[in-house]
C-alpha positions in Angstrom: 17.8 48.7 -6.9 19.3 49.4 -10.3 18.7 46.6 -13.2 22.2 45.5 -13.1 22.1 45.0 -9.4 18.7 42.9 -9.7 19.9 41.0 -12.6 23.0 40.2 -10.3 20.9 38.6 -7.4 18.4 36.7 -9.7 21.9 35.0 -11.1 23.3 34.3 -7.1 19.3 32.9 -6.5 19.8 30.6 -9.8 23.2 29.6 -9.0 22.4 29.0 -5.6 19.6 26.8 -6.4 21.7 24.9 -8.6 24.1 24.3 -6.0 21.1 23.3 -3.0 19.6 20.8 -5.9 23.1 19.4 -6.1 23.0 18.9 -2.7 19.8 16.9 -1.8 20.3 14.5 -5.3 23.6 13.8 -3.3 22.5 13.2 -0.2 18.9 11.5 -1.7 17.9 8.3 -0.2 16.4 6.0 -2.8 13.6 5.0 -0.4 12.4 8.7 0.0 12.2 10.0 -3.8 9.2 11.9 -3.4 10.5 13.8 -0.7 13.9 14.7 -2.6 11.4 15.5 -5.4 9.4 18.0 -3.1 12.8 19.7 -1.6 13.9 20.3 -5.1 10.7 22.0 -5.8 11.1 24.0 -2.9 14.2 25.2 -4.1 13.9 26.2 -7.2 10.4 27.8 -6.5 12.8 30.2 -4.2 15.6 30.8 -7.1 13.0 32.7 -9.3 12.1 36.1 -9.3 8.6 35.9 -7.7 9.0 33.2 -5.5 5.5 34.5 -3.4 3.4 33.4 -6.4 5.6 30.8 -8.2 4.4 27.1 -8.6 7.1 24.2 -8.8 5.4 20.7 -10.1 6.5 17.4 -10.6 4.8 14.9 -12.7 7.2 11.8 -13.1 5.4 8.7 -14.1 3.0 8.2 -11.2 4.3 10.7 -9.0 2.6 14.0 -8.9 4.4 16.9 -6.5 3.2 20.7 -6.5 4.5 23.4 -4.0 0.8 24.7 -3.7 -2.4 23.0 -4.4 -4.1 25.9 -6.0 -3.4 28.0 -9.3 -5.1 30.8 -10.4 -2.9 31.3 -13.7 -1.8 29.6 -16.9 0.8 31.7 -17.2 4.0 28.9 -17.4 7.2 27.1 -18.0 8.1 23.7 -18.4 10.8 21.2 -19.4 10.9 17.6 -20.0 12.3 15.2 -17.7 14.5 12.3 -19.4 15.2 8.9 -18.2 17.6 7.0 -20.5 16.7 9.6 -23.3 12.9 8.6 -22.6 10.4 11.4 -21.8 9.0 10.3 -18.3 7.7 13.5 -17.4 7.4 17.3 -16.6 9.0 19.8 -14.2 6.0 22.5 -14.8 6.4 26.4 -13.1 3.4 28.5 -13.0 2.8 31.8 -11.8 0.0 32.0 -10.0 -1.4 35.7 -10.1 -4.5 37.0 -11.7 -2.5 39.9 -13.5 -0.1 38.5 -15.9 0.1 41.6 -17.7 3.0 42.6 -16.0 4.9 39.8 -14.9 6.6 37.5 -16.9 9.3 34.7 -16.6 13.1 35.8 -17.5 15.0 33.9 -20.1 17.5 32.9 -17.6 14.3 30.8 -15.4 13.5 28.4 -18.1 17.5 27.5 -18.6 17.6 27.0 -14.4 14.5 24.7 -14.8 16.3 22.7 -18.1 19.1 22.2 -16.0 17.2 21.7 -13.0 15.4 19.0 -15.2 18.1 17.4 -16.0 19.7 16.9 -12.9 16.5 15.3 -11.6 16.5 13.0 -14.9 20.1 11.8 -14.1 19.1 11.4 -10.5 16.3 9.2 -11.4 18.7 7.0 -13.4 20.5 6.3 -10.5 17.8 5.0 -8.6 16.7 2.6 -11.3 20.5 1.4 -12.3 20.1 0.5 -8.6 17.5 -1.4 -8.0 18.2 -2.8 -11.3 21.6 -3.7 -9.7 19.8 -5.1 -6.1 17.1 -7.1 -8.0 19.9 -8.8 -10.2 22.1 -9.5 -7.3 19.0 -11.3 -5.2 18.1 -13.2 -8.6 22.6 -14.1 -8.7 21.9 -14.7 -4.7 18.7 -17.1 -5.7 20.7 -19.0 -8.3 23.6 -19.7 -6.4 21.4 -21.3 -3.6 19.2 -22.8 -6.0 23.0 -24.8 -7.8 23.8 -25.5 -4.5 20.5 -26.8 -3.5 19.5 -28.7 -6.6 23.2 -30.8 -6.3 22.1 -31.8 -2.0 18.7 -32.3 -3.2 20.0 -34.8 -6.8 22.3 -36.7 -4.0 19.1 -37.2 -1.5 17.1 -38.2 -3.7 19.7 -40.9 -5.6 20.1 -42.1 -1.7 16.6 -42.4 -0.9 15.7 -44.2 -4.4 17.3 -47.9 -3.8 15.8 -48.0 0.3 12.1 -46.9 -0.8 12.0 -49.7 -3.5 13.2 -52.5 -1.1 10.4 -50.8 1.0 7.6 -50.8 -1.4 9.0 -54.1 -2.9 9.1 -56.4 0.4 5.9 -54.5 2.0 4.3 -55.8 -1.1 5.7 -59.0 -1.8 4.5 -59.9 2.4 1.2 -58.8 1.2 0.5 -62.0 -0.7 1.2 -64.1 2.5 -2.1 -65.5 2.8 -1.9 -66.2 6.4 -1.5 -62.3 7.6 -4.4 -61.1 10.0 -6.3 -58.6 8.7 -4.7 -56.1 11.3 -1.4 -56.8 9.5 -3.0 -56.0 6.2 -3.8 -52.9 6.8 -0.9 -52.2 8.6 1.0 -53.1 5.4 -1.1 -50.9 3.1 -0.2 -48.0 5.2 3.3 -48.7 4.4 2.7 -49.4 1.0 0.8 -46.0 0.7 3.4 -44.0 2.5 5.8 -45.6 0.3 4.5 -44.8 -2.8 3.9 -41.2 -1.1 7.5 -40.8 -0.7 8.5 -42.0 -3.9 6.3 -39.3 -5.1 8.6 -36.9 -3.2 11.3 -38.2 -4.6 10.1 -37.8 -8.4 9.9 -34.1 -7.5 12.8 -34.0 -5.7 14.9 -35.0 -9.1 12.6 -32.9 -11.2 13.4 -29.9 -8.9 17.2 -30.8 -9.1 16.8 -31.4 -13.2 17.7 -35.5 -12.5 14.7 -36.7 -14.8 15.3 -37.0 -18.3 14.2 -34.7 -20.8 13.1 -35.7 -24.2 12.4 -32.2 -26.2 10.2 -32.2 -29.2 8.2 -29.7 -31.5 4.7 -30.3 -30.2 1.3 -28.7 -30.2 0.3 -28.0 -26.5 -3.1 -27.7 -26.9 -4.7 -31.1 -26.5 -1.7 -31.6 -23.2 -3.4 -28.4 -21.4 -6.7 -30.3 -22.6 -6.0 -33.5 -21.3 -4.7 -32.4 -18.2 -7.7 -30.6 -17.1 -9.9 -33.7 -18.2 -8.0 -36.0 -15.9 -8.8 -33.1 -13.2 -12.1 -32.9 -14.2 -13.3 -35.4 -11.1 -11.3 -32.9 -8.5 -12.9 -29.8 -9.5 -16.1 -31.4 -9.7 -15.4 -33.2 -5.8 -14.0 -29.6 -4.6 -16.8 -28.4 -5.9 -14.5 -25.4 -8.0 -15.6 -23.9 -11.6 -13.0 -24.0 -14.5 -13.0 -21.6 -17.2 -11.0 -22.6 -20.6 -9.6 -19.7 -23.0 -7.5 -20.9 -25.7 -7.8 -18.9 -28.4 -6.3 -21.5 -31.5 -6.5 -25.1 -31.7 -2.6 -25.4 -32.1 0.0 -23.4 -29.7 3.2 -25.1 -31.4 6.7 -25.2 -29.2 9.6 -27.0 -28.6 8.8 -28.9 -24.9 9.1 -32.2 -23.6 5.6 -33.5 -23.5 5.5 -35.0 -20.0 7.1 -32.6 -18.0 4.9 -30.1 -19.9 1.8 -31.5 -18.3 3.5 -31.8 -15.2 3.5 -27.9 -15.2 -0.6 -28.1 -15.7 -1.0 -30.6 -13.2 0.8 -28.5 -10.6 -0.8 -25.5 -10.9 -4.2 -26.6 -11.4 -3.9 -28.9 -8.4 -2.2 -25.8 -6.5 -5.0 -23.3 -7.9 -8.4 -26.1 -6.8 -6.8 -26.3 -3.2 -6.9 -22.7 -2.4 -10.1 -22.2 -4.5 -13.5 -21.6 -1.7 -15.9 -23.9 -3.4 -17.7 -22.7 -5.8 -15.5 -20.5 -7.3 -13.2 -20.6 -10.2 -10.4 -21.4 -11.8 -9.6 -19.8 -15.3 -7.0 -21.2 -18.0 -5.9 -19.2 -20.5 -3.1 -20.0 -23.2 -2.5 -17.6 -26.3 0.7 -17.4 -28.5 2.7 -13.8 -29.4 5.4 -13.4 -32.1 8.0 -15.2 -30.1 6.5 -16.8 -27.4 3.2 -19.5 -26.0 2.0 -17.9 -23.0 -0.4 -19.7 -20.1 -1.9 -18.4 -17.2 -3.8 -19.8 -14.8 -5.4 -17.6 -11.8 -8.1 -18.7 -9.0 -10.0 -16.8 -6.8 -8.4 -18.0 -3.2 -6.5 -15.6 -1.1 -4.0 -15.0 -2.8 -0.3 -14.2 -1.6 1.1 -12.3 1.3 3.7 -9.5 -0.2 6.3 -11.3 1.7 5.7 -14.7 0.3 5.6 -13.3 -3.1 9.6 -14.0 -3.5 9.9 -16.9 -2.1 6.7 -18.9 -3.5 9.3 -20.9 -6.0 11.8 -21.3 -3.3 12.0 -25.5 -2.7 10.1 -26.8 0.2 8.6 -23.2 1.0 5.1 -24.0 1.8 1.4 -21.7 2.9 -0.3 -25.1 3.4 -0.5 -26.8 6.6 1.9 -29.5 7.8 0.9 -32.7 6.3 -0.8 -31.0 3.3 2.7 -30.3 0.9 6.2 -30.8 0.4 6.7 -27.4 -0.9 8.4 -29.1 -3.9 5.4 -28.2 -6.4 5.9 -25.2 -7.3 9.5 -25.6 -7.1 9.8 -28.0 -9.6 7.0 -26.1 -11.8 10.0 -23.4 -11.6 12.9 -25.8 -12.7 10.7 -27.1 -15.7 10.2 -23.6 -17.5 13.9 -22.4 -16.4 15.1 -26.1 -18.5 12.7 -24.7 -21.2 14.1 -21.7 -21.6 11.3 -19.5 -19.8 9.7 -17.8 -17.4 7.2 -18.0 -14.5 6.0 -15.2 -12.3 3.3 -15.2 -9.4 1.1 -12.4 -8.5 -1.8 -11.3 -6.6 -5.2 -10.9 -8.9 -6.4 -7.6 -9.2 -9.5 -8.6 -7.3 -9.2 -11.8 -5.6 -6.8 -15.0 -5.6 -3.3 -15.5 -7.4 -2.0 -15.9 -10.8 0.6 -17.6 -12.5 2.2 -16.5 -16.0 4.5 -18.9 -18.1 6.1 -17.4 -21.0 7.9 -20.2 -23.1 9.8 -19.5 -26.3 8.5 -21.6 -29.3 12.0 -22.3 -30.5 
């Protein structure tokens, strides 16, 4: 075969890659990257001009693809792979022969894999513009049924305010008959204490639905996330569950009201001590960035199911057992920070149990 004529079919192999990469990136399932990576590697390790001993790897952030597992050579070409003008990583080419002394790569080979690079890099963008796209469409979804939610819940909870006053109010004000039975006492109390309960529910109920009022002040945070674990102090010690406390200054300055503040402590302490196994523990840590006070608090329980993961700030979503929460806690933990202006997230521990991360701005 004359030169021309072999320089002729390595261009039709080239091109023809070019044309099968176009092809799988446009027929690519997002779900099944690493197999459109692998056919693409596949491809273009045919296109060059000794495909028997030619190498095609992939090295994109934590994905790692290679058309054979062994290489004898170091003889190679690569090109960077850009997403969003960022290097993410390498489309490598090796030739794996022991004798290098007479093969080479052509010019022509290292622009295929440029352009072959680049094609992947634009394909990769696409991906991430859509799930970037999907997750802010669920967090649209979330907030429309959240608004919706938080307007039934306010009107509940305004209905159910004037009824569980008379309740509490009458229950109580029979209590100082001094004639009732001691059967009828306790009777009472039970209504007293359920009322009282239900009120409770209530309280979150307009928390969750941003009802309560909210008096915003610059104020130093430290001594609330103090004062808050002293007053839980006896339910560790009775649950028998460990706190650690890391707060590396004595003032952590923001904007916050001071109450509702707390109320974010309280909850997630109290949620963090009732899925702790006794005797482990429960570590609180607060530190302050640039722009931002930032608390955590983790535990060592079980942690979270993937599929509750989403839905652990969803209102009266619950992993307790009937009887044991309204669901609301977490919920209204989640309407606090959004009033303040930040953000929570929940996630599994690397080794055990859950943790929570609240970012607030300072201003």
């Amino acid at each position: 075969m004359s030169t021309t004529e072999q320089a002729l079919k390595e261009r039709i192999k080239e091109l023809t890659c070019l044309y099968e990469v176009s092809s799988i990136i446009g027929n690519a399932n997002s779900d099944l990257i690493e197999d459109t990576l692998r056919a693409i590697a596949f491809s273009l390790k045919n296109a060059f001009q000794f495909p028997e001993i030619t190498v095609v790897t992939f090295c994109v952030d934590d994905i790692s693809i290679s058309t054979n597992s062994q290489v004898n050579n170091a003889l190679k070409i690569q090109s960077h792979i850009k997403i969003f003008n960022k290097d993410k990583g390498e489309l490598i080419v090796i030739l794996n022969s022991f004798n290098n002394n007479k093969i080479s790569f052509l010019k022509e080979e290292q622009l295929l894999l440029d352009n072959v690079a680049i094609k992947v890099g634009s394909f990769l963008e696409r991906i991430e513009i859509q799930k970037n796209e999907a997750s802010l469409k669920r967090q649209m979804e979330r907030a429309d049924r959240l608004g919706i939610l938080g307007e039934i819940t306010a009107g509940i909870a305004h209905e159910l305010n004037t009824p569980l006053a008379n309740i509490l109010g009458f229950a109580e004000l029979i209590k100082t008959d001094s004639k009732l039975t001691k059967n009828v006492e306790t009777d009472l109390d039970k209504i007293i204490d359920n009322a009282i309960y239900s009120r409770e529910v209530v309280k979150k109920l307009m928390f969750f639905a941003c009802e309560m009022p909210q008096e915003m002040k610059r104020v130093n945070v430290v001594p609330n996330i103090k004062n808050a674990i002293n007053l839980l102090d006896a339910t560790f010690r009775k649950e028998d569950v460990k706190y650690l406390v890391k707060i590396e200054a004595e003032e952590l300055w923001l904007r916050a009201d001071p109450i509702q503040f707390t109320q974010i402590i309280f909850n997630l302490l109290i949620n963090a001590i009732y899925f702790s196994p006794k005797g482990d523990l429960v570590t609180i840590e607060a530190y302050k960035t640039e722009q931002n006070i930032v608390l955590k608090i983790s535990d060592e329980g079980k942690g979270f199911k993937t599929e509750d993961l989403e839905k652990v700030f969803q209102p009266f979503f619950t992993t307790k057992p009937i009887g044991d929460g309204s669901g609301l806690g977490l919920s209204v933990v989640h309407g606090i920070v959004a009033s303040h202006k930040g953000t929570i997230t929940a996630e599994n521990n690397i080794k055990k149990g859950a943790i929570f991360t609240i970012t607030l701005p300072k201003n």
